[in-house]
C-alpha positions as CSV (number, residue, x, y, z in Angstrom):
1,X,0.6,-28.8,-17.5
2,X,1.9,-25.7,-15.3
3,X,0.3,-22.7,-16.7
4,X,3.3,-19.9,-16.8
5,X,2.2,-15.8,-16.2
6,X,4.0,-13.3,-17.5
7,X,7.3,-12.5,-15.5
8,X,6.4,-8.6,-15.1
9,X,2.9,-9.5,-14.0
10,X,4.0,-12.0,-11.1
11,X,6.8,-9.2,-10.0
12,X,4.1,-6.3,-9.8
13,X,1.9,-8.9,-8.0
14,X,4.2,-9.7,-5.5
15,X,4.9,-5.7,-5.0
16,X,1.5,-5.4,-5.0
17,X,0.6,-7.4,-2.3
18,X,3.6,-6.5,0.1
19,X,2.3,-3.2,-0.3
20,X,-1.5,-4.5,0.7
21,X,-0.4,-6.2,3.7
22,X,2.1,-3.2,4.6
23,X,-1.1,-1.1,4.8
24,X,-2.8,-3.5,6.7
25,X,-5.6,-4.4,4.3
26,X,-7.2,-7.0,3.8
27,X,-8.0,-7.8,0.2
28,X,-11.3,-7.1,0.1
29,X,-10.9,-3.7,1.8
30,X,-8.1,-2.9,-1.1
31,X,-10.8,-4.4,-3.7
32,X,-13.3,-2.0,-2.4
33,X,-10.7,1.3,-2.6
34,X,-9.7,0.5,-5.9
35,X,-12.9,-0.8,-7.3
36,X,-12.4,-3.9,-8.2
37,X,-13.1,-7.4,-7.5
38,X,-11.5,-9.8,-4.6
39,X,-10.9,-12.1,-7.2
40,X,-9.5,-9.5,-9.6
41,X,-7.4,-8.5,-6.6
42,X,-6.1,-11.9,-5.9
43,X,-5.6,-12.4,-10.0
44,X,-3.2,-9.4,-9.7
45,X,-1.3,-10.6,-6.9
46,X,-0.6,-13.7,-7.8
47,X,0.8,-12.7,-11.2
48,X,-2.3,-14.4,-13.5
49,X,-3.1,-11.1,-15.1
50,X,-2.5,-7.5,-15.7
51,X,-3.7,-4.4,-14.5
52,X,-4.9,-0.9,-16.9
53,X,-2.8,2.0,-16.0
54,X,-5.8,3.4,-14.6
55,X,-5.6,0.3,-12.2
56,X,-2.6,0.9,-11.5
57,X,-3.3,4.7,-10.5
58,X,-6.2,3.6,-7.7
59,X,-3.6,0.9,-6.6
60,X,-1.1,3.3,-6.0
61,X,-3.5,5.8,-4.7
62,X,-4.8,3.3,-2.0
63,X,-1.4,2.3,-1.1
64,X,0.2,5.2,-0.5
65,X,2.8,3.8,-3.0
66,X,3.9,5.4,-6.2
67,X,3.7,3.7,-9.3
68,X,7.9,3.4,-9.3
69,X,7.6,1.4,-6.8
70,X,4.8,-0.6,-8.0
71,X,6.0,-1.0,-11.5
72,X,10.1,-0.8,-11.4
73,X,10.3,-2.3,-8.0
74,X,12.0,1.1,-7.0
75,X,13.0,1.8,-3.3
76,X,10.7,4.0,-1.4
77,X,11.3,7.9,-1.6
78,X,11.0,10.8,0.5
79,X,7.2,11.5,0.8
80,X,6.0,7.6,0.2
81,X,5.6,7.4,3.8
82,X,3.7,10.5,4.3
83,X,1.6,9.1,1.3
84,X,0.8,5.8,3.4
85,X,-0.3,7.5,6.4
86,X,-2.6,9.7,4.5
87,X,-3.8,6.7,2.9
88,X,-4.7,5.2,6.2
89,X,-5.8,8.3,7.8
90,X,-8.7,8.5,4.9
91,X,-9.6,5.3,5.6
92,X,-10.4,6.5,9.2
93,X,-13.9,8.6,10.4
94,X,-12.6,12.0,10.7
95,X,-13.4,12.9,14.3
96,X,-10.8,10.0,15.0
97,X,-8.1,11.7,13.2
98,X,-6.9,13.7,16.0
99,X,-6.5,11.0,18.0
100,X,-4.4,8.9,15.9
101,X,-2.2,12.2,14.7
102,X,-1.9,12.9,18.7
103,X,-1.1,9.1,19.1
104,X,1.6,9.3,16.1
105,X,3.5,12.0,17.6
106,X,3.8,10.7,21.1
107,X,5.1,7.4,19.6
108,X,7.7,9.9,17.7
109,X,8.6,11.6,20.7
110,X,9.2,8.0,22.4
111,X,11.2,6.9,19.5
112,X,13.2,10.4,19.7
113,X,13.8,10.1,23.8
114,X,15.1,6.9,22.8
115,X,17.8,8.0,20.5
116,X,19.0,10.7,23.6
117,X,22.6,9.9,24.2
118,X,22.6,9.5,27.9
């Protein structure tokens, strides 16, 4: 017999993990930010259980996501990108920063040269 999970669980899940991969982590590394186990992870994501609110507040914390988005599926709002960079910047040694904020803003500039109406 099919063993059925609870509809909200496998949505949140599936949020979940877009979000995981969006940040480019694997699920270990987002096991190890939130403090809790690869299998607990994987549980999650695939809808076979449930998370505590306090759960979800690491989750959301390591993704750079906020819980509207985890929970209601809600469309990302201004500031939810700013809250995944900082997310990955964290994840970086600090005397790197620089480098990557440098990096950032030349890729913006590119992007913004691009736009130029000739």
């Amino acid at each position: 017999m099919r063993q059925t999970y609870k509809p909200s669980n496998v949505e949140i899940g599936a949020r979940i993990r877009v979000a995981r991969e969006a940040a480019a982590l694997t699920r270990e590394r987002f096991a190890e930010l939130t403090g809790i186990s690869a299998q607990f992870a994987a549980d999650l994501e695939r809808g076979r259980t449930g998370a505590s609110l306090e759960t979800i507040s690491r989750i959301c914390l390591a993704l750079g996501v906020s819980a509207d988005q985890l929970l209601l599926g809600a469309l990302p709002g201004p500031g939810d990108e700013a809250r995944q960079i900082q997310a990955m910047l964290e994840e970086v040694d600090p005397k790197y920063r620089p480098y990557l904020i440098s990096s950032l803003r030349s890729q913006i500039e590119l992007i913004q040269a691009l736009k130029q109406p000739d």
